[in-house]
C-alpha positions as CSV (number, residue, x, y, z in Angstrom):
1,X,115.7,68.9,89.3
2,X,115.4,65.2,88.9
3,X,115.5,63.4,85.5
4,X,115.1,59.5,85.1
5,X,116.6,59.2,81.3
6,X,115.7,56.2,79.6
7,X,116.6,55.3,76.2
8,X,113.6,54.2,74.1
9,X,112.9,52.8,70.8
10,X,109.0,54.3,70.8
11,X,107.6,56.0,73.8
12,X,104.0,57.5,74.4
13,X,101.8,59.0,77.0
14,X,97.9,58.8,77.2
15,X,95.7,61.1,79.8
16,X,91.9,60.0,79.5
17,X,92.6,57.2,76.8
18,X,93.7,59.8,74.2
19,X,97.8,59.7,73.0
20,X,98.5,63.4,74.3
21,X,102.5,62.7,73.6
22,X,104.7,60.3,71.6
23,X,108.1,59.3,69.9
24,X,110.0,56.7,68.2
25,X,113.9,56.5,69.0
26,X,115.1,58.8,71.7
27,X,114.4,59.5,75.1
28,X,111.7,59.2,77.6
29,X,112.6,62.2,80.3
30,X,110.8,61.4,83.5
31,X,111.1,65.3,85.3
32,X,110.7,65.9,88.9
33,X,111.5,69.3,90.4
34,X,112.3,70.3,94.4
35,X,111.9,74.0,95.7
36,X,115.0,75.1,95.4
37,X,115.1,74.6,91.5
38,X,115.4,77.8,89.5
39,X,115.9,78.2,86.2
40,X,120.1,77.6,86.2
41,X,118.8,74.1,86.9
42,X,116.4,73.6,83.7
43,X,119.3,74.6,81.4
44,X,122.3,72.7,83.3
45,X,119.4,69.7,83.1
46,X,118.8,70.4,79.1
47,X,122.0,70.6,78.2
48,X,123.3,67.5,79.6
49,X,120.3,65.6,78.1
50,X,120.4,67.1,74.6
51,X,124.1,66.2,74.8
52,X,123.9,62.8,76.5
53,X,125.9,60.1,73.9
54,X,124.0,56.9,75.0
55,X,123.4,55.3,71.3
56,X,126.2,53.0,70.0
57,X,128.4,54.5,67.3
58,X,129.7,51.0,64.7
59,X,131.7,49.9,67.4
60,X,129.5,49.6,70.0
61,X,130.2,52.3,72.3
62,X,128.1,55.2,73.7
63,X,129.4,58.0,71.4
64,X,126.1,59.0,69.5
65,X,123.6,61.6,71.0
66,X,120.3,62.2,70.3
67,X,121.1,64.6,67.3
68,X,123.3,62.1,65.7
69,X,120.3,59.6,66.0
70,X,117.5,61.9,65.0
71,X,115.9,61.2,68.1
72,X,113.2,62.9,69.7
73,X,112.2,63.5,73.7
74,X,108.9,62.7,75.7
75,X,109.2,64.4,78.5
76,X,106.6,63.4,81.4
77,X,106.3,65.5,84.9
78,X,106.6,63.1,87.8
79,X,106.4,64.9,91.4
80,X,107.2,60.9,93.0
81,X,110.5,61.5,92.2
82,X,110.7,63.6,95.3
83,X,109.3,61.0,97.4
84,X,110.8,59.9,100.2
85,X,110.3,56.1,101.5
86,X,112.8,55.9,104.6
87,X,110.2,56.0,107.3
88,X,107.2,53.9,107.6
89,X,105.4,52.7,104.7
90,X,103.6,55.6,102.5
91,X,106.1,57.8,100.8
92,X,106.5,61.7,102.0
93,X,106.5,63.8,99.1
94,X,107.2,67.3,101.3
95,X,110.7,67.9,98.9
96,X,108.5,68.2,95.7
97,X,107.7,71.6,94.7
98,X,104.2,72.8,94.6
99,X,102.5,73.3,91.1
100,X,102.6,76.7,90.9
101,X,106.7,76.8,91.5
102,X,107.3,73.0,89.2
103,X,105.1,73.8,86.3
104,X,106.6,77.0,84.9
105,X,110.0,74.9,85.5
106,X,109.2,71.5,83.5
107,X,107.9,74.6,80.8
108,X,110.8,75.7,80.4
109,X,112.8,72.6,80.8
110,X,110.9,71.9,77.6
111,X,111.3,74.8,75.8
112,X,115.2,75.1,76.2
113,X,115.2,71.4,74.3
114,X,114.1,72.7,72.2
115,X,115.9,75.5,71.7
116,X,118.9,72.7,72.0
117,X,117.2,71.2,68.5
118,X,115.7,68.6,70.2
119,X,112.1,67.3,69.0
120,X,110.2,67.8,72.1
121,X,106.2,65.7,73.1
122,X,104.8,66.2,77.0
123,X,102.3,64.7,78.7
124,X,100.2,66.8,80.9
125,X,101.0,68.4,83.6
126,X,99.2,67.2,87.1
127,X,97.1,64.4,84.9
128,X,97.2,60.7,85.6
129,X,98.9,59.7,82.6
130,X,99.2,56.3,81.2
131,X,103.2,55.9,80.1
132,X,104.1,53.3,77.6
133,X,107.8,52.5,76.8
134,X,110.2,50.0,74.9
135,X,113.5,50.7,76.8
136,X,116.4,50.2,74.7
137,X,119.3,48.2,75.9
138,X,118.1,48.7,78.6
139,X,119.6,52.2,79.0
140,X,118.5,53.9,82.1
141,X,120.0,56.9,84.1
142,X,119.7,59.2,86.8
143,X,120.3,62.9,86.6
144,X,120.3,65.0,89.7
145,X,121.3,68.9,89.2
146,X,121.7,69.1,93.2
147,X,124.4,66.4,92.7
């Protein structure tokens, strides 16, 4: 699994012009998933974000997490994570999983969050969404369970 984590002071998600997800301080979890994730990777991958310390402490160092900050996730499914842009000019996108193997995944990515104590919002699954962000900092990192 593949996470872009990026710290945000308000994050939503809109599918049709209606808010289907949305948070103030905490994360915006951008989820991609490869075929060979299984479920040791959603709860090595929900563990490490529900523990990340990325919100200054008084002296200005990374030693808060999300529970210290009572912040919440919006995690969004994003297959173009997967994509590959080495050759030519339109991305290959044959290392995402197929929906039927990635959705039960992100599912449970979600649900062990929350079973972490994290406050958990989605968008929707295979939808064009509409993502709207204010990154904080800006924070921004890159989680890769294969690595």
């Amino acid at each position: 699994m593949r996470a872009v984590v990026q710290r945000v002071s308000e994050a939503s998600v809109t599918v049709d012009g209606r808010t289907v997800g949305a948070i103030g301080r905490g994360f915006l979890v951008l989820l991609g998933v490869t075929h060979v994730d299984g479920e040791a990777e959603a709860v090595w991958l929900a563990r490490k974000i529900a523990g990340l310390r990325i919100f200054e402490d008084e002296a200005g160092k990374f030693n808060r997490s999300l529970a210290d900050e009572d912040g919440a996730v919006l995690v969004v499914s994003q297959f173009t994570l997967y994509g590959d842009a080495r050759k030519g000019r339109r991305p290959s996108f044959t290392e995402a999983a197929r929906p039927e193997h990635a959705e039960p995944l992100c599912d449970l990515f979600v649900d062990l969050l929350r079973a972490e104590g994290v406050a958990v919002e989605t968008g929707i699954f295979g939808a064009m969404m509409a993502v709207h962000l204010v990154n904080d900092g800006p924070v921004t990192l890159l989680l890769d369970t294969a690595e």
